[in-house]
C-alpha positions as CSV (number, residue, x, y, z in Angstrom):
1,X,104.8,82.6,126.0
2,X,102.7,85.3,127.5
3,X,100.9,87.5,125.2
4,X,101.3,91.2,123.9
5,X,98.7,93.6,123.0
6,X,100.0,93.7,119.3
7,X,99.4,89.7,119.5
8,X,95.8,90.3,120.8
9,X,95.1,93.1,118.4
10,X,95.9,91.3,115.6
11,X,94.3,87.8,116.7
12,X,91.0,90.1,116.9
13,X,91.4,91.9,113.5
14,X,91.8,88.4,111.9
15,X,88.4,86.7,113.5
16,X,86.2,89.5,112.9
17,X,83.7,88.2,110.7
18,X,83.7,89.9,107.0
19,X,81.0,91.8,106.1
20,X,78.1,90.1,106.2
21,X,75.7,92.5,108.2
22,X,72.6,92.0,105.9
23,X,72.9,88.3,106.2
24,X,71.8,88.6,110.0
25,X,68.0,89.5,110.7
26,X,67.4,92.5,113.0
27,X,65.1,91.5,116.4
28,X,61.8,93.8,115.8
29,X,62.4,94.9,119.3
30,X,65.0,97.3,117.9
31,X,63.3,98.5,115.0
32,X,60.6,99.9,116.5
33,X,62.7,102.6,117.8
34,X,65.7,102.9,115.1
35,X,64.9,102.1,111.2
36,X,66.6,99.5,110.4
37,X,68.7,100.9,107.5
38,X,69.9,103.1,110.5
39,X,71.0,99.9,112.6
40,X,73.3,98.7,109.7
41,X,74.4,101.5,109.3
42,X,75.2,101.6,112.8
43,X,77.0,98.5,113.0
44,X,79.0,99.3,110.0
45,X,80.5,102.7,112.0
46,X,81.2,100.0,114.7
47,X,83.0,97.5,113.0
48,X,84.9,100.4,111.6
49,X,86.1,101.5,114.6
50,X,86.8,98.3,116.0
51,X,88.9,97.9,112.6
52,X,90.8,101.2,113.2
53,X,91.5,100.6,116.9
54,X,93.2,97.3,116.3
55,X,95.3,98.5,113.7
56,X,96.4,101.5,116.0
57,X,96.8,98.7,118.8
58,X,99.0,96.5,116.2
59,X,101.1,99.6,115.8
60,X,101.8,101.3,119.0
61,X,100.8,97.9,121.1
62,X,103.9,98.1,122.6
63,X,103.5,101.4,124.2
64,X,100.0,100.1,125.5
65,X,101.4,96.9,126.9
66,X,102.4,97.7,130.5
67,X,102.5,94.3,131.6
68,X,105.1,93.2,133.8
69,X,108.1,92.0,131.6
70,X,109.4,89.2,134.0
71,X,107.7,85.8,133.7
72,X,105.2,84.8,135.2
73,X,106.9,81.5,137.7
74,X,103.8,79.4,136.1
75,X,103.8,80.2,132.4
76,X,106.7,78.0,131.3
77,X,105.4,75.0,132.7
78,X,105.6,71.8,130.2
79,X,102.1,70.0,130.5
């Protein structure tokens, strides 16, 4: 069974890990530019939007997914 976008969108949304951004150490090499509060912050924004674009994308997948609707003469082989 091929997959959609909605399938995708919501198989992302699902593994993202919950929050546990302070549990991770920050590599010095980034700090010396950016404090690190600013980082987390940062990465929160991120996993935001990440959060936001897979729930548009489990919505209105299905005007996204321009994938060819015919199967594919491979994916329905038994193994």
């Amino acid at each position: 069974m091929r997959k959609t976008l909605q399938d995708v969108a919501k198989y992302l949304r699902e593994i993202m890990v919950p929050g546990t951004q302070e549990a991770y150490a920050i590599n010095p090499i980034y700090t010396e530019t950016l404090p690190e509060e600013n980082i987390r912050k940062g990465v929160l924004v991120f996993r935001s939007f990440l959060v936001r674009l897979y729930d548009v994308l489990y919505e209105k997948g299905a005007i996204y997914d321009n994938s060819r609707k015919v199967a594919h003469e491979y994916e329905n082989i038994s193994r």
